[in-house]
N, C-alpha and C positions, 0 to 999 in steps of 0.2 A: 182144688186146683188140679188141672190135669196132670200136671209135673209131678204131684205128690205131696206137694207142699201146703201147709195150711194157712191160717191168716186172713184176716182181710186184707185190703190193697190201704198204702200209704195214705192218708192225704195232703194236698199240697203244700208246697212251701211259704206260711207268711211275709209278706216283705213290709218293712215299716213302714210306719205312713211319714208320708214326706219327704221319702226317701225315691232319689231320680231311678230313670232308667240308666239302663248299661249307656244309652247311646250320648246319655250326659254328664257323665264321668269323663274328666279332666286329666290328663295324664302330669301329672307331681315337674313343677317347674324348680329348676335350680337357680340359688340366688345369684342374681347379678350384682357385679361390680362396674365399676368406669373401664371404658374402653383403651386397651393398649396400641396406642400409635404403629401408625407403619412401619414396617422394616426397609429401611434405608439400601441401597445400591451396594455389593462386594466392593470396593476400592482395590481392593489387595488383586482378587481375581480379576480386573479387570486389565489390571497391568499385568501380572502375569501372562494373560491372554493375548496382550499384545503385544509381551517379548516375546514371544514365542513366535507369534506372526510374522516379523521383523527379523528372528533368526531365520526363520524360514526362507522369506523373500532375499538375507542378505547370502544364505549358503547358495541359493536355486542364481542367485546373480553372479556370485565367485566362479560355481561350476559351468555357466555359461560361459563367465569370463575368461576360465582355466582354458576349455573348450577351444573357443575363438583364437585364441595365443596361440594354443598347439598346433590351430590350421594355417595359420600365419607365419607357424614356426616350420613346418614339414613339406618336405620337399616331393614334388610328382615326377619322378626320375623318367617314366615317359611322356610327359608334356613336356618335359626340359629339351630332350633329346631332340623331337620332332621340333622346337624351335632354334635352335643351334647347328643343329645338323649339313647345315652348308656352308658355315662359313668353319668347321670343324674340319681340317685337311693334314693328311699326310705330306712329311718333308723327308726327301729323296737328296741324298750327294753323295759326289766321290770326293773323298776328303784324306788329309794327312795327317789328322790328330782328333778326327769325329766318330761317332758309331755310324753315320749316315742313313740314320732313319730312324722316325719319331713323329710326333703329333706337332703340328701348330695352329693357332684359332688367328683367324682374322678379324681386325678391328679395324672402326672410323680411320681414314685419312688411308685405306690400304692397306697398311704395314699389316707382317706376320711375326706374331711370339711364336718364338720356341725354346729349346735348349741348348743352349750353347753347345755341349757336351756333342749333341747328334752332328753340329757342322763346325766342327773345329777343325782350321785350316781347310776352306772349300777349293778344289779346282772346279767347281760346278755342281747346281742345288736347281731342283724343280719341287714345284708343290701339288700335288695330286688330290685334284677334290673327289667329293662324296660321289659324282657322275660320271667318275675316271678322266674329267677335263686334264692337262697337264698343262701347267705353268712354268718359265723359267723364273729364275730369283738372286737376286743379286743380296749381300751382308750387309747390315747399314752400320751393323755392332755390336758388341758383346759385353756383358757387365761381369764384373765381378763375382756376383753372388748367383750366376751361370743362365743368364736372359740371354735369346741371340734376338735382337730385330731384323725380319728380313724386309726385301721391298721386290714384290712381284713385276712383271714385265707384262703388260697387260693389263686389262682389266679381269677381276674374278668374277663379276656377275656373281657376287652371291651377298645376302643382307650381312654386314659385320656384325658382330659381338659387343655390344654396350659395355663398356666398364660401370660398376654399380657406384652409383652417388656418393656413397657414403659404403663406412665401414658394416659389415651386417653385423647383425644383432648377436653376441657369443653366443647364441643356443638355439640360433637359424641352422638346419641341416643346409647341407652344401655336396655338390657330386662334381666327379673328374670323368673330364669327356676325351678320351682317344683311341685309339687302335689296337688291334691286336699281331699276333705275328703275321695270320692271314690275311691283314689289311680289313677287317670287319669292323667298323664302327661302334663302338659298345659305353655304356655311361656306368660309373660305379657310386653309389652313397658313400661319402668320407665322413661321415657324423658331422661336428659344429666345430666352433674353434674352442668352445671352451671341453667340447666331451670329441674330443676327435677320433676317428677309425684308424687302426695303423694301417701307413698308404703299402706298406708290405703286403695287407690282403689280398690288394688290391691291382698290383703295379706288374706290367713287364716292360720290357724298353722299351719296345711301343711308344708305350703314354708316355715318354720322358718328352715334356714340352707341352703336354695337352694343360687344357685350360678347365681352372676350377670354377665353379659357377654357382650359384644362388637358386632359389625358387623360382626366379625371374628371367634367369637365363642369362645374367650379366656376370659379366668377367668377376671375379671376386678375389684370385690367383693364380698363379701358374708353376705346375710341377716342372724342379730342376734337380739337377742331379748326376755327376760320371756314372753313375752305375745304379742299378736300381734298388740295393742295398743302401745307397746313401740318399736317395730321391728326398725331396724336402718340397715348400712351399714358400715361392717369395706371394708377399702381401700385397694387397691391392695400392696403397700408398709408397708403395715401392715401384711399384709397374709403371706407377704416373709417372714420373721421374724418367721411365726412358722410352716413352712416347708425349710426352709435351713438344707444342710447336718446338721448343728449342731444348731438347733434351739431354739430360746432364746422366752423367756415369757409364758413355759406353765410348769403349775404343774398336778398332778396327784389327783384328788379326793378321797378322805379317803371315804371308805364304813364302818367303822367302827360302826357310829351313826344310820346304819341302821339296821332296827328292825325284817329282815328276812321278812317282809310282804312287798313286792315289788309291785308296778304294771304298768301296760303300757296302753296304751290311752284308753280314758274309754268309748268312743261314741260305739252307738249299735252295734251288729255285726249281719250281714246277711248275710245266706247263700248263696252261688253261687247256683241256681236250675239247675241242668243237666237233670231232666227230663220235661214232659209236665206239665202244671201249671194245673193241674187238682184241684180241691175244696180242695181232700186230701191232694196232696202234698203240697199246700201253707201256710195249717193250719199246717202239718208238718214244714214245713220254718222257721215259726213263733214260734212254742215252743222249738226248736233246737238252734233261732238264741238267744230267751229268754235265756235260757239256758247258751250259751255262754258270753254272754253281762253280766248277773249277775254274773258269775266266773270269769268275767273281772273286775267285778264292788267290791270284796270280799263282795257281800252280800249275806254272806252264809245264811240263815236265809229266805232269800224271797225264795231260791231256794228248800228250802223244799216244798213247796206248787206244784213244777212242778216232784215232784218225788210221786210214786204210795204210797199208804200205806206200801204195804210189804217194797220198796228199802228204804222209809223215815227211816225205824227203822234201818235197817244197814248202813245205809249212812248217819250218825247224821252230824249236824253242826260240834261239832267238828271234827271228822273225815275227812270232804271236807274241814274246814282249812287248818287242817296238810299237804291235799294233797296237794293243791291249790295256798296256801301260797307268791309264786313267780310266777303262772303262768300265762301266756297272751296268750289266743286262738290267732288264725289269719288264713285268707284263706282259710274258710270252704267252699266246695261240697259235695253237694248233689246228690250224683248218684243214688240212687235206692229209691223208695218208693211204697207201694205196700199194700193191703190190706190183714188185717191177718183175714178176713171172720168175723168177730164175731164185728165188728165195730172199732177195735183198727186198727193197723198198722206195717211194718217192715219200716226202714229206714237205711242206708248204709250213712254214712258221714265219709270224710278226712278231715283234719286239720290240722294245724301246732300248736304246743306246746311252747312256750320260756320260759326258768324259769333259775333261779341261779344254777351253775352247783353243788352248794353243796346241792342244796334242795333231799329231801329225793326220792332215786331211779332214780336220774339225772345219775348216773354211771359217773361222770365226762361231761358230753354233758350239754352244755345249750338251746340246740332245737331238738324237735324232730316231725316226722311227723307220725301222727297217720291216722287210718282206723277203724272204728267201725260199729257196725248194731248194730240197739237200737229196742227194741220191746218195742211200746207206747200204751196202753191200755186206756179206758175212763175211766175217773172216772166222771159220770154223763156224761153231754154233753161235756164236755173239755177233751183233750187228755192229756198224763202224762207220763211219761217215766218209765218203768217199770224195765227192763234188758240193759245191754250192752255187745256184745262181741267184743273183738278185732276180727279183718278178719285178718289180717297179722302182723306180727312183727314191733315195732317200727324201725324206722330208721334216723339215723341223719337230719337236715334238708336240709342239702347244698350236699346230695346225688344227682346228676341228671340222 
């Protein structure tokens, strides 16, 4: 062999006789026995499977249904607003036992809710809408638990306030719609009646009288209150009671014990400026509003001081009593201001008047609207009111 190796070569492998090929060899079968039956359906898992489905479908329905409630339940403080908003008005009087200014909402058949508190004892009440309309207003009566009804002279032209069907639901949110010092219409969330907001948040004298409302925009209560430390809520089933055709619990205020010196809200008053706020005109602003705010205030006595020498001697103290007596400025402008060369000034101011219709030279009217130009002269470095003319004739206030 080449390799190295010796030997002859093997020879081949006998195979028995009779014995198959590879290709008919049978691979070794295992013994069979009888067939075991099918396996039957889970039971167990099958219910299993479909409480689970069933919780499913019952949580995925509750939190729908939580859902749904909560948007039925929550209130859209400016959808509220822009629906309410005109029958939502300011109530204006000179009075002997009221703060004479507060919120009231107008409802079906005319009448105005308010607060007792703001028009106790009136010598004379206007109602001032959201478009600065002005209305006069006659007391129809006052409850107990401090509701005033009033009844306007005129028509309001504006959509009233629904009182709601029914009581709302304790865990309905609810908002308070009235004013603020500036006269700006404003809405605030009170919570519900069962989880309430303290109306302290919330509250300045303003709203005393402004009307509580619903999701829906219907009357639901109304804020009462002397003061706004004590402000409360009478209930809608209370309200019904003194607006029914024939309505029970209000009496009528005796003016009797009043003394003819009336007055209506006492915070400062400030001119509306219609022209440019130049150094002039602002200083003008400010003795005009002075002015006003102190014949609001009956301190005739300080108002001496802002009258020139010559007018002081014709326009004594007592004299701007007698005039004055019941009157309450409101809604002054300022349209003209202008220098009268010599360091003084001209000034053009409109305003509204309220007073008792029997006060002297009322003609019967308890409001009117005035127009004047004042020529203010210095006396030293301070300006002073010197003359006044009327520009136009008085005219009622609720002329539009």
């Amino acid at each position: 062999m080449e390799d190295g190796r010796s030997g002859l070569p093997r020879p081949p492998r006998r195979v028995p006789a009779g014995a198959g090929t590879l290709t008919q060899l049978e691979a070794p079968t295992r013994p069979t026995g009888p067939t075991p039956p099918p396996r039957g359906p889970w039971i167990f898992g099958r219910i299993l499977a479909g409480l689970l489905v069933l919780i499913v479908i019952v949580a995925a329905g509750a939190s729908a249904g939580w859902y749904v409630r909560q948007q039925l339940l929550q209130i859209d403080t400016d959808a509220v607003l822009q629906s309410v908003r005109p029958a939502v008005v300011r109530v204006l009087a000179t009075t002997c036992g009221g703060s004479g200014e507060g919120t009231g909402v107008l409802i079906d058949g005319g009448q105005i809710l308010t607060a007792a508190s703001v028009v106790g004892q009136p010598l004379g009440m206007v109602v001032v809408l959201p478009d600065g309309r002005i209305r006069r207003a006659n007391l129809i009566g006052t409850s107990t638990d401090g509701v005033a009804v009033l009844q306007p002279i005129g028509q309001l032209e504006a959509t009233p306030v629904q009182l709601a069907a029914a009581n709302s639901d304790p865990k309905a949110e609810r908002a308070l719609v009235g004013y603020t010092a500036t006269g700006k219409q404003v809405i605030n969330p009170i919570g519900s009646t069962a989880d309430p907001e303290p109306l302290s948040t919330v509250m300045n004298a303003e709203k005393l009288g402004g009307p509580v409302v619903d999701r829906s925009g219907r009357l639901d209560g109304l804020i009462v209150g002397d003061t706004v430390q004590a402000s409360a809520i009478v209930d809608l089933d209370t309200l019904r009671r003194y607006v029914a055709p024939t309505p029970t619990g209000l009496t009528i205020d005796s003016t009797d014990a009043c003394d003819q010196q009336s007055r209506g809200p006492q915070r400062a008053v400030v001119p509306e400026l219609q022209v440019g706020r130049t150094p002039l005109a602002s200083e003008v602003q400010k003795l005009l509003g002075e002015y006003l705010t102190l014949e609001n205030k009956r301190d005739f006595p300080a108002l001496q001081a802002l009258y020139s020498k010559q007018l002081a001697k014709t326009y004594t103290v007592k004299k701007d009593q007698h005039s004055h007596q019941t009157t309450y400025f409101f809604a002054p402008k300022l349209s003209e201001v202008s220098s009268d060369g010599s360091g003084g000034a001209y000034a053009r101011l409109t305003f509204n008047a309220l007073f008792s219709p029997t006060a002297t030279g009322a003609e019967g009217r308890n409001c009117n609207h005035l127009d004047y130009r004042y020529r203010l002269i210095r006396d030293g470095a301070k300006l002073v009111i010197d003359t006044a003319v009327s520009m136009t004739p008085s005219v009622p206030c609720d002329t539009d």
